[in-house]
N, C-alpha and C positions, 0 to 999 in steps of 0.2 A: 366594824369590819366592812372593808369596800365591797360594795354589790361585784358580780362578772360581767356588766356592763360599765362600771367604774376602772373596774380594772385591766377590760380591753382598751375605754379611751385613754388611758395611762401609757398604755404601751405601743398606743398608736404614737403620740407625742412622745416616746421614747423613741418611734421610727422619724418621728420629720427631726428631730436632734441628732440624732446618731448620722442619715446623710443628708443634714444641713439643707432639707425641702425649702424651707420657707422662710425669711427673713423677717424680723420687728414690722410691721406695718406697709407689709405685702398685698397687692390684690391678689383675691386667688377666685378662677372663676372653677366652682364644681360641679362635673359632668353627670348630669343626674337623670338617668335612662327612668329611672321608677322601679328597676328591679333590685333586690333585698342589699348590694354589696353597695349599690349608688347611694340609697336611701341611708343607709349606714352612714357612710363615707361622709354625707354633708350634714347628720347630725351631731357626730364626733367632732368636726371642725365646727361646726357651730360653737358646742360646748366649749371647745378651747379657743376658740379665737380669741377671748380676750387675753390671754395668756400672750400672745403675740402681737395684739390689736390687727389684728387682718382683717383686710376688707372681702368680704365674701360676696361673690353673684352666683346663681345658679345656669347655667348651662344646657340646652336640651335639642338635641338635631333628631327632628323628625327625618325619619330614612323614608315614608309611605312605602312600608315592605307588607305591610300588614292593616291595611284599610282603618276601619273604625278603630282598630286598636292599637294603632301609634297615635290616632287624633288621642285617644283617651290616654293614653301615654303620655302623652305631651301637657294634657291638660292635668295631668295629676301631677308632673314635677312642677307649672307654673304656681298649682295650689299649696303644694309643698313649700316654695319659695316664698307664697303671702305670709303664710303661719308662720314663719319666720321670720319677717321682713325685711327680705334679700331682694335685689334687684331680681330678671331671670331678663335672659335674651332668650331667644326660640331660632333656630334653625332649619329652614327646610328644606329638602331636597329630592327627587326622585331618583337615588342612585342607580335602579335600572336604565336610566336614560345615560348613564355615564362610561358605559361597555365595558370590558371584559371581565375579569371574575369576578362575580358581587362582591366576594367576602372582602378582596383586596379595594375597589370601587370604596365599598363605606366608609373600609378605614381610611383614606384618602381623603374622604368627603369629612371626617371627623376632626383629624388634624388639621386639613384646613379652615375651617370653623373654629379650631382651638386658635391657629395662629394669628387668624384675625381680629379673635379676642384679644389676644397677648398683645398687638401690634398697638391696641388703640388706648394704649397709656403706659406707663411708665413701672418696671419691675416687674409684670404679671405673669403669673404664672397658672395653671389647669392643671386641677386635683384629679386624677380618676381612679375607679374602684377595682382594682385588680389586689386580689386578696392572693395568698400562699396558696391556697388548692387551685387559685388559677395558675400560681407560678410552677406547680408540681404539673400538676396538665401539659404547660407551655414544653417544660423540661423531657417531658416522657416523651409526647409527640415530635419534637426536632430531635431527640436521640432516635427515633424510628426512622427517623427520613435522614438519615444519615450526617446530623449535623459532628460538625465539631467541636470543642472546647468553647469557640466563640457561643456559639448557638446554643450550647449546655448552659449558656450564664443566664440564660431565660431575660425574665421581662426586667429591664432596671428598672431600680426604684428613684433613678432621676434621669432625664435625659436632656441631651445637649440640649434641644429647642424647648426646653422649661416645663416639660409633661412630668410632673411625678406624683407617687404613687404609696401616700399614706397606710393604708391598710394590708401592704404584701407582708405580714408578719403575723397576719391574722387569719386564720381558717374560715371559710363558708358558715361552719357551723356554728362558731364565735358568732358571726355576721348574724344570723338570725337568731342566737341567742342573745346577742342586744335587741335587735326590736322588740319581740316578744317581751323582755323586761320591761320595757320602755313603752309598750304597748303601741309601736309604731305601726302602720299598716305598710307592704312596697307592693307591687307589681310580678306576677311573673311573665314571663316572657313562653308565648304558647311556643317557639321555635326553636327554645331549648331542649325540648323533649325529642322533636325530631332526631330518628337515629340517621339520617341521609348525611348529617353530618357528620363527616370524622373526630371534630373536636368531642360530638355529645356521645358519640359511640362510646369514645375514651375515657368521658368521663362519668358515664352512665354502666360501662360494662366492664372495662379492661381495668381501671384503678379499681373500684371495689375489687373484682376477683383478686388481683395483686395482694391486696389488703388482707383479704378474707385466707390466702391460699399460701401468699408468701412474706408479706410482713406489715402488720397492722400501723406501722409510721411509715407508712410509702411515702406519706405526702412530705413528711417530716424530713424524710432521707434527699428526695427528691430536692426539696426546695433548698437543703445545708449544699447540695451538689451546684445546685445555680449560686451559692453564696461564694464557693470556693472555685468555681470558676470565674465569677466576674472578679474577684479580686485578682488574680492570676492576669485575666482579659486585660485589667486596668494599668499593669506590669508592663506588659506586653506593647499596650498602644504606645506607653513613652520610648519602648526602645525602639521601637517600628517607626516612630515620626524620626524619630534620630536616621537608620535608616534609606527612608526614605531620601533625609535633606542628602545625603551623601550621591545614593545612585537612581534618582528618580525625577524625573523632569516632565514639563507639562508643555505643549507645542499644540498650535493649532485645536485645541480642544480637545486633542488627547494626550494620553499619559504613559513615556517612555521610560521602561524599567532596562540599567545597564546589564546585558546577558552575564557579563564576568564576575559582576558583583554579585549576581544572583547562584553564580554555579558556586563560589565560596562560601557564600554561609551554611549553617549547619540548617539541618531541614526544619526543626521547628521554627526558626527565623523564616524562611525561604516562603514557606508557607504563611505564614501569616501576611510578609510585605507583600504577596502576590494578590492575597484577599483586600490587601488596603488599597493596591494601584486597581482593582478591579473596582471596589467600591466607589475609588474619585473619579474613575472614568465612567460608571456609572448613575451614581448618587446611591446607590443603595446595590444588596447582594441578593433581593429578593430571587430566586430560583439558583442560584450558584451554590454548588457541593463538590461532595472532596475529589469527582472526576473531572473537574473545569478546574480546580488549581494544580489535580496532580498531571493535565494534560501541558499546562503551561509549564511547569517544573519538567518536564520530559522534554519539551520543546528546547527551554534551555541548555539541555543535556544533551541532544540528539548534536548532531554532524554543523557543518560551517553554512549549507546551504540554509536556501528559506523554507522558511513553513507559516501554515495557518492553522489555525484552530476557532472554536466559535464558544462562546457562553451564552446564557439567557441575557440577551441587550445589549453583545457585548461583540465586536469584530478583534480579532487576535493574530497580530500577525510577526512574525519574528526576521530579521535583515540584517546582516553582520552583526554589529556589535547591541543590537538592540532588538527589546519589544516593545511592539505598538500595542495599548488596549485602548480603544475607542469606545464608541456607542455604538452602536448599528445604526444608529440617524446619520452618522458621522461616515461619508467615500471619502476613502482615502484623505487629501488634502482639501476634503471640498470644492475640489477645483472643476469645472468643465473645460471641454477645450475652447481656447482662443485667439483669434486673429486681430490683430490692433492695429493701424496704422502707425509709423512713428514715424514722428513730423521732428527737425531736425532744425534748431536743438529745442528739445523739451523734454520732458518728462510722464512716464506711462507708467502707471499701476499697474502691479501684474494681478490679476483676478483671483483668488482666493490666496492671497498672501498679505504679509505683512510688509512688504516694500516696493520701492520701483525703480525703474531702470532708466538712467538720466544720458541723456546724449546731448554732446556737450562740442562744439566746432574750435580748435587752439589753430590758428595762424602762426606759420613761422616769421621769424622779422631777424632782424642783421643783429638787435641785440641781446636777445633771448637766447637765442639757439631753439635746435628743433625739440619741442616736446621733452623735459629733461628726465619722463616716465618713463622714455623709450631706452634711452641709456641707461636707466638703474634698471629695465628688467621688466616693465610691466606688461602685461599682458593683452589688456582692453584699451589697446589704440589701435585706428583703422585707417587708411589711406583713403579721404575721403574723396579721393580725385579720383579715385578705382573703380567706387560706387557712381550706382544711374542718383541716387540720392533719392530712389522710392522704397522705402525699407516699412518692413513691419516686424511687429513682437508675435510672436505665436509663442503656443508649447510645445513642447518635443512631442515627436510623435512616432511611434513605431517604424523602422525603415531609415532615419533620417541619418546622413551621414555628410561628412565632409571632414576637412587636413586640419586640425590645428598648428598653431605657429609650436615648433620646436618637435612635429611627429613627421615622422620620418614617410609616410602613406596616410589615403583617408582611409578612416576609422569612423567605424559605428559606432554612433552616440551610446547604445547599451553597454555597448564593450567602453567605455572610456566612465561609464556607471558603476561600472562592477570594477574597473580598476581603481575610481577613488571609494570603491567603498561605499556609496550613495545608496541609503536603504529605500526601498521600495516604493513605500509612501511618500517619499519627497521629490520622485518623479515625476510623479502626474502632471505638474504643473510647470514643471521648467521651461525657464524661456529661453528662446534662441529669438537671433535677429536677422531677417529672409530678405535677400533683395530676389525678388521675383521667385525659382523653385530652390534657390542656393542658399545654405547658409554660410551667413558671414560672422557670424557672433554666439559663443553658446555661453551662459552663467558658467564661471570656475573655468573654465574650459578655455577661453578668451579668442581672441581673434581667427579666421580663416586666414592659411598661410600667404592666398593669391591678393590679399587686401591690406594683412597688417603693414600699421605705418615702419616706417624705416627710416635710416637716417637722411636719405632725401627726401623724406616726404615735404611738401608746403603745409598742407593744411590735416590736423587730425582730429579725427574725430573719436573723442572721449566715451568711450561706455560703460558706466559707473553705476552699481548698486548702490541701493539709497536704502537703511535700515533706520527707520525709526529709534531716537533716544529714549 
């Protein structure tokens, strides 16, 4: 009859098969802190490894949170790793020197450390030890803070950048019922016990009372919840990139969601794609909850004018048929204001864009006829005999106004914004083209009426947007 240590490591390798963790002859580096779930974790893959033939290392980032007892930390996974004779790297760092929330800091400093594992060979993949009572914790705690469906699906047991997680089918108490069998020694961690933290509070006071008061398989109930919402989650993301490829586009480094397409779908759609456009323009939803998606969902909903709204990292702003979500690293267009000189003919980059604006000199002659642009209708030809021939590119600026060819009076560049519909963020950096305080040339807008060429003109002068293929 199999030992309860035989028959936890069975059912761990029924977990790396069921979601396809680890591949035939995989490196897998395993994150071995020294406390009871790590210590587990790389004895179990020991055990089976040859089962798979994987090449194991051990893993260990000193955080120095805790003085002589991460040195001894550190030094008991590297001993760990002799006894069994695993390679070990060691990582160190002083996450306090790396600012804002420690708790968020470490993890950062961890997976960076994983993924430069991963990067420095071919297939690899980082084991760590998050067990079922961590994922019942995970699941209690982001249902308190208000998470949603996505956030109920707790901790995967794989994840895109190759982190997974062996042991989430096994209990705490499993975990150190293998050692003890096996007569393993691990580590505790003295800053588990602190109640300062809300995760120890939880899991020191609030799940026992649950347990004791309202039902003795909390954890059990809990972790089937995170089961059945990641399968649902994993539903979800295929329809949501569909989606997306429809009404969702990416500009200048941020990410424009179609307002019409969004007031159509039904809410649970509506909601999720708004959580995806936030996540790409973010890289992550770290602080975002259900009042930052259901502000953006209202925004779409509300009236024709604009609006803004703000998330954690996140600038939100909405312009006729669109929404902008950005970074908050991210003004507007990235653009400041500029004054260029344009030298005649040549070609200027306009400053925080993706193209430039080419001035170009055509000569009339007896066999051409004049400019044959001018006759179909175009709009960016100039009489270049009109100009002093000292012109610059700037951007529009607040105030600016002047006649286009075919408006009946000059018009404010805002108001000729707002009549093509020009959202917001694509202002800032619009170029017009200045001989001295006048404008002669706006992007879209085309020619000033007292310059554009005509059919007498001799000589015109071409101004042509230049878009990258």
């Amino acid at each position: 009859m199999a030992s309860a240590a035989e028959r936890i490591a069975e059912r761990v390798a029924e977990t790396i098969s069921r979601y396809r963790m680890l591949a035939p002859g995989q490196r897998v580096g395993v994150a071995v802190s020294g406390g009871a779930d790590s210590v587990c974790l790389l004895h179990v893959l020991a055990e089976l490894a040859p089962r798979w033939a994987l090449g194991l290392s051990v893993l260990h980032l000193n955080h120095r949170l805790r003085g002589e007892e991460s040195h001894q930390d550190a030094e008991f996974a590297h001993s760990l790793a002799a006894r069994l004779g695993l390679p070990f790297q060691l990582c160190e760092t002083d996450v306090r020197t790396l600012g804002g929330n420690l708790e968020q800091a470490a993890r950062r400093a961890r997976l960076g450390f994983f993924r430069e594992w991963m990067a420095g060979g071919p297939g690899g993949r980082v084991a760590v030890g998050h067990t079922r009572s961590d994922q019942a914790e995970t699941v209690l705690f982001r249902f308190l803070r208000g998470a949603g469906s996505a956030g109920l699906a707790g901790i995967r047991p794989v994840t895109a950048d190759g982190i997974v997680r062996p042991l989430l089918e096994v209990t705490r108490a499993e975990v150190e019922c293998f050692l003890r069998e096996r007569g393993i020694r691990w580590r505790e961690d003295s800053t588990n016990a602190g109640r300062q933290f809300a995760r120890n509070r939880l899991r020191h006071d609030l799940l026992p009372q649950l347990a004791r008061h309202w039902n003795p398989g909390i954890d059990e109930i809990l972790a089937h919840t995170a089961d059945w919402a990641l399968a649902e989650e994993e539903y979800w993301a295929a329809e949501v990139r569909q989606l997306a490829a429809r009404c969702v586009t990416e500009e200048s480094g941020a990410v424009l969601l179609r307002v019409g397409a969004l007031r159509d779908l039904p809410l649970a759609a509506a909601r999720r794609l708004v959580r995806h456009v936030m996540e790409r323009a973010k890289g992550d939803l770290l602080g975002v909850d259900f009042r930052h998606v259901a502000a953006v969902l209202a925004m779409a909903n509300g009236g024709a004018g604009n609006a803004r709204c703000q998330a954690p990292g996140l600038e939100i702003c909405k312009s006729f048929e669109w929404i902008r979500v950005a970074s908050a690293r991210i003004k507007d267009n990235g653009c400041s204001d500029f004054q260029l000189p344009a030298g005649v003919p040549g070609t200027v980059e306009v400053p925080g864009s993706s193209f430039a604006i080419s001035l170009e000199l055509i000569e009339k002659s007896e066999t051409s006829g004049v400019c044959e642009c001018v006759y179909n209708g175009g709009v960016d030809d100039l009489d270049w005999e009109r100009l002093s021939g000292r012109l610059e590119l700037r951007n529009w600026r607040p105030g600016d106004h002047y006649q286009p060819v075919g408006s009946a009076a000059v018009a404010k560049i805002k108001d000729l914004f707002q009549h093509a519909r020009i959202p917001l963020w694509e202002r800032r950096g619009w170029p017009v083209l200045t001989e001295g305080d006048s404008i002669v040339w706006a992007l879209r807008f085309g020619p000033d009426a007292r310059v554009a060429a005509s059919g007498s003109t001799n000589v015109v002068l071409k101004v042509q947007q230049l878009v990258p293929r």
